[in-house]
C-alpha positions as a Python dict, from the first residue, in 0.01 Angstrom:
ca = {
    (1, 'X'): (0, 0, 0),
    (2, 'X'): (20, -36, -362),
    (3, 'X'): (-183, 258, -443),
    (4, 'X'): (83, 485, -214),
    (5, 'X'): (394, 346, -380),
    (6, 'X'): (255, 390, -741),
    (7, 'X'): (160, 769, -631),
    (8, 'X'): (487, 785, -466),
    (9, 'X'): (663, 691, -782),
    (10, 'X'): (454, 875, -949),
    (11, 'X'): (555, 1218, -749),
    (12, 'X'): (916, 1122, -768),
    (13, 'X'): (918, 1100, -1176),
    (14, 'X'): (713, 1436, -1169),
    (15, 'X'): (938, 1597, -957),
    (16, 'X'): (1233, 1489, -1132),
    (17, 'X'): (1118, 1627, -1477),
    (18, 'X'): (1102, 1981, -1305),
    (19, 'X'): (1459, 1911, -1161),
    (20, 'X'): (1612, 1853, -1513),
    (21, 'X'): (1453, 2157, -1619),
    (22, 'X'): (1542, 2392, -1323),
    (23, 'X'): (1953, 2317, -1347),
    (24, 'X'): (1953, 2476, -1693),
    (25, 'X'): (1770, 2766, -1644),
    (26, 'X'): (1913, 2804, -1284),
    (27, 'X'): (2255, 2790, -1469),
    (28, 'X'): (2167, 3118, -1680),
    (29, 'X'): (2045, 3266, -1348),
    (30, 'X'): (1679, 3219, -1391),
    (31, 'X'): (1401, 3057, -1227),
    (32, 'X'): (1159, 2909, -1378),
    (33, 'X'): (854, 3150, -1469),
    (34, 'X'): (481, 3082, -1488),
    (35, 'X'): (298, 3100, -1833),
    (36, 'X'): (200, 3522, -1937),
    (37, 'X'): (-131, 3537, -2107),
    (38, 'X'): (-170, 3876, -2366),
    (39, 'X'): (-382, 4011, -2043),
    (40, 'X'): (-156, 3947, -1768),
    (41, 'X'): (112, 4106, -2020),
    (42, 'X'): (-102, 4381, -2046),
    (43, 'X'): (-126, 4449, -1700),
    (44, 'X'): (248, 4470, -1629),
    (45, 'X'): (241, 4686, -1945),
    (46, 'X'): (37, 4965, -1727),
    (47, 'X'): (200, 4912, -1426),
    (48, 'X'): (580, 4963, -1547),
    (49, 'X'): (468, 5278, -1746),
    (50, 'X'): (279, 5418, -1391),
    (51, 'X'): (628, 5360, -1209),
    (52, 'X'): (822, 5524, -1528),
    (53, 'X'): (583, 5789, -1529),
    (54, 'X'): (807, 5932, -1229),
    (55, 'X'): (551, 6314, -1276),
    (56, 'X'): (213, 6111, -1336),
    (57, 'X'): (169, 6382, -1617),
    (58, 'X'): (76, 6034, -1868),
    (59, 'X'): (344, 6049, -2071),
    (60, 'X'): (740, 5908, -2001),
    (61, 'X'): (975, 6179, -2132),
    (62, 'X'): (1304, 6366, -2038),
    (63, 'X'): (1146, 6480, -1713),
    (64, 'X'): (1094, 6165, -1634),
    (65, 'X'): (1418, 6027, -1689),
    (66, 'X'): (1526, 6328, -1478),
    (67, 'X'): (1309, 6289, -1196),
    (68, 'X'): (1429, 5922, -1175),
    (69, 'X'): (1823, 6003, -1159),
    (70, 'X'): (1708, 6261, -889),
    (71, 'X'): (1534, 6009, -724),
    (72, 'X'): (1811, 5750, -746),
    (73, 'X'): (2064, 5990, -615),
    (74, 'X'): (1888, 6054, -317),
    (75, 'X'): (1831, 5675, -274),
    (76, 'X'): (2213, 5698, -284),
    (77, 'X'): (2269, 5971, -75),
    (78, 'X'): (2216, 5879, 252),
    (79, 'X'): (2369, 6140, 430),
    (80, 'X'): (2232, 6377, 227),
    (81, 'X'): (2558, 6573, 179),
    (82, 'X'): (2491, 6591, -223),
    (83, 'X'): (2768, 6392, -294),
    (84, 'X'): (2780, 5986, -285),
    (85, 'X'): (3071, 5838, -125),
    (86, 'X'): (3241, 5540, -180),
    (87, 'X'): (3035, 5333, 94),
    (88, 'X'): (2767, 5474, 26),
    (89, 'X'): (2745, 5340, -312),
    (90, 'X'): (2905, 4995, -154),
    (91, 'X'): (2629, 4988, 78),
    (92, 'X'): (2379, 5030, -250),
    (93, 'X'): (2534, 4762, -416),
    (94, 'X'): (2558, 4488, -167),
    (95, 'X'): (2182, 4499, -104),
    (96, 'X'): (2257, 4433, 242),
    (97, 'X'): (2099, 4598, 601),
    (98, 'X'): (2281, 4942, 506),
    (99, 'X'): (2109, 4951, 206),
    (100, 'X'): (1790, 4841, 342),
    (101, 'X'): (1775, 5095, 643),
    (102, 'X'): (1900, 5368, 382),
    (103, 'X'): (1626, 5315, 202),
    (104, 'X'): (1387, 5269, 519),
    (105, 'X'): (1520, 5581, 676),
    (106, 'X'): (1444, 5793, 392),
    (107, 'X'): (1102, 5622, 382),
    (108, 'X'): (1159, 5486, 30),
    (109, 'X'): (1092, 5103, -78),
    (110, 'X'): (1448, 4976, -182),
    (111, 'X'): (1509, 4805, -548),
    (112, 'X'): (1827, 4731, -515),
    (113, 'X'): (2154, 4739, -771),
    (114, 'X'): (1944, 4603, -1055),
    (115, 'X'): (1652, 4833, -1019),
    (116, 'X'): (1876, 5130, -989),
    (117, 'X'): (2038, 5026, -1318),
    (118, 'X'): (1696, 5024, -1473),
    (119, 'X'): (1574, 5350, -1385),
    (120, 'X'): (1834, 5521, -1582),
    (121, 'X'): (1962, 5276, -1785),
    (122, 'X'): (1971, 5276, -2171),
    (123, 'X'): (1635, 5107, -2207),
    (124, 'X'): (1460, 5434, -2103),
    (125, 'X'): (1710, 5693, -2196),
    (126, 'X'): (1682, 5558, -2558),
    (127, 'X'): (1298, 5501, -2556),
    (128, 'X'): (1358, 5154, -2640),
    (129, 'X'): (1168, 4864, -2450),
    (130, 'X'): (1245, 4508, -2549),
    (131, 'X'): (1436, 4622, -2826),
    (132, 'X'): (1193, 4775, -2973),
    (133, 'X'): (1098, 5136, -3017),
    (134, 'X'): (869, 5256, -2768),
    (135, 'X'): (805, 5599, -2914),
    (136, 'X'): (639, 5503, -3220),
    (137, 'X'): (576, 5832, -3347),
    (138, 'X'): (931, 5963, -3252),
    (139, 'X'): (804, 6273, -3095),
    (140, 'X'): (983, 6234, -2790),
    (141, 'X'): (775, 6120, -2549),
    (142, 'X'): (632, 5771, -2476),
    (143, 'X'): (228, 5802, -2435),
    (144, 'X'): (86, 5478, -2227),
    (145, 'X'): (-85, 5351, -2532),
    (146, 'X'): (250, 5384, -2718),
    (147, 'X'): (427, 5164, -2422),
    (148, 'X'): (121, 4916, -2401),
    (149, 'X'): (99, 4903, -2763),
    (150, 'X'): (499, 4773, -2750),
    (151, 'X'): (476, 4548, -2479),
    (152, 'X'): (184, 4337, -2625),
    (153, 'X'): (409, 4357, -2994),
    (154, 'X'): (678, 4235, -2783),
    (155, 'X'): (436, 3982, -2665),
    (156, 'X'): (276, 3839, -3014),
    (157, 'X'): (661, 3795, -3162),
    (158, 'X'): (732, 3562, -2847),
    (159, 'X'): (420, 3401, -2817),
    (160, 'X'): (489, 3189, -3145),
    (161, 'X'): (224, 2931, -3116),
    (162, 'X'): (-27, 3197, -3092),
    (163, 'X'): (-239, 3099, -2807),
    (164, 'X'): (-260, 3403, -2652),
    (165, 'X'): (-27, 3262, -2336),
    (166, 'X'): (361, 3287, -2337),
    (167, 'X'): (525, 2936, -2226),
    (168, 'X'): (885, 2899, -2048),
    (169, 'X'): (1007, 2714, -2385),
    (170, 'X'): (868, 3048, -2584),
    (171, 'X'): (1048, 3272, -2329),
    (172, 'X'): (1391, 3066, -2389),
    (173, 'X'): (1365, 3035, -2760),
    (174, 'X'): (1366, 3420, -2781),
    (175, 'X'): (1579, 3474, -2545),
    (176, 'X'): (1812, 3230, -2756),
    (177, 'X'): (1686, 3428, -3062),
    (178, 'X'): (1783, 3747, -2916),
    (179, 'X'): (2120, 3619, -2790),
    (180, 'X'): (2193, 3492, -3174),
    (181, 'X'): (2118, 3865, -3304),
    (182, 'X'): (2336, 4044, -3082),
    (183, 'X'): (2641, 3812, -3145),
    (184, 'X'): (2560, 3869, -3549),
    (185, 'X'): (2537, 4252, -3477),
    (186, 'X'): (2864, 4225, -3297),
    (187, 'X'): (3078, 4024, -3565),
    (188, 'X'): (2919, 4257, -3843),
    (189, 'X'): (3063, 4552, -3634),
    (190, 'X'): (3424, 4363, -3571),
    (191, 'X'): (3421, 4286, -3963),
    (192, 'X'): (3410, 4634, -4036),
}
């Protein structure tokens, strides 16, 4: 009986160490995330670029980005009239069953309000991916081994204990790090 109580207690101050850390990352709007390794980073490295790669012709360029509006404006289009209407987009951005049998009917997984903002967004319309230039050789296009080659750069500067795996704590600090430059940015740009 003893046993069971001190595994109970036990369980209880376990659990309640992951509950003090959940409210403040829930209160940004995040859960919490399992440790990355450089690998696993990697991997999601390839697998963004083959969904960017809208043409599969191995590169992400202006075709690309055009593909992906045309894709994302028939997502929108439901009726298929060539023009979206206001409930139409409504429908988009509630993520609710309209959206979902949009998306169904038209035989297309749905992403929803924040994939949609991704696929055009600025991020890929200015070649930049974490912040960091993507196209290394500025030529225009974005080669996979130019993308992969970010990603795991983007990796190393977060992984600052440098043991190959990217921690919750690592993830916050440059997200915190981040968050500092773009207020400095912005109060250099008010200044002037």
């Amino acid at each position: 009986m003893r046993k069971l109580t001190l595994s109970v207690l036990a369980a209880a101050v376990a659990a309640s160490g992951i509950a003090a850390a959940t409210p403040a990352l829930a209160q940004q709007g995040r859960a919490p995330q399992a440790e990355m390794t450089r690998a696993q980073a990697e991997a999601k490295a390839g697998e963004r670029f083959a969904r960017m790669d809208a043409n599969s012709d191995g590169v992400i360029n202006a075709a690309d980005r055009e593909a992906r509006r045309a894709q994302l404006f028939a997502r929108l289009d439901t009726d298929r009239n060539g023009q979206i209407s206001q409930a139409e987009f409504a429908a988009q951005r509630r993520g609710g069953a309209d959206g979902d049998r949009a998306a169904a009917a038209n035989g297309e997984k749905r992403q929803g309000a924040k994939g949609a903002h991704r696929m055009g967004g600025r991020g890929m319309g200015a070649h930049r991916m974490g912040g960091m230039m993507a196209d290394a050789n500025r030529d225009g296009t974005i080669t996979r081994a130019e993308f992969t080659a970010g990603a795991l750069a983007r990796f190393d500067r977060i992984d600052t204990d440098r043991n190959g795996t990217v921690s919750e704590a690592e993830r916050q600090a440059a997200r915190q790090a981040m968050k500092a430059q773009r207020e400095a940015r912005k109060a250099q740009r008010q200044a002037n």
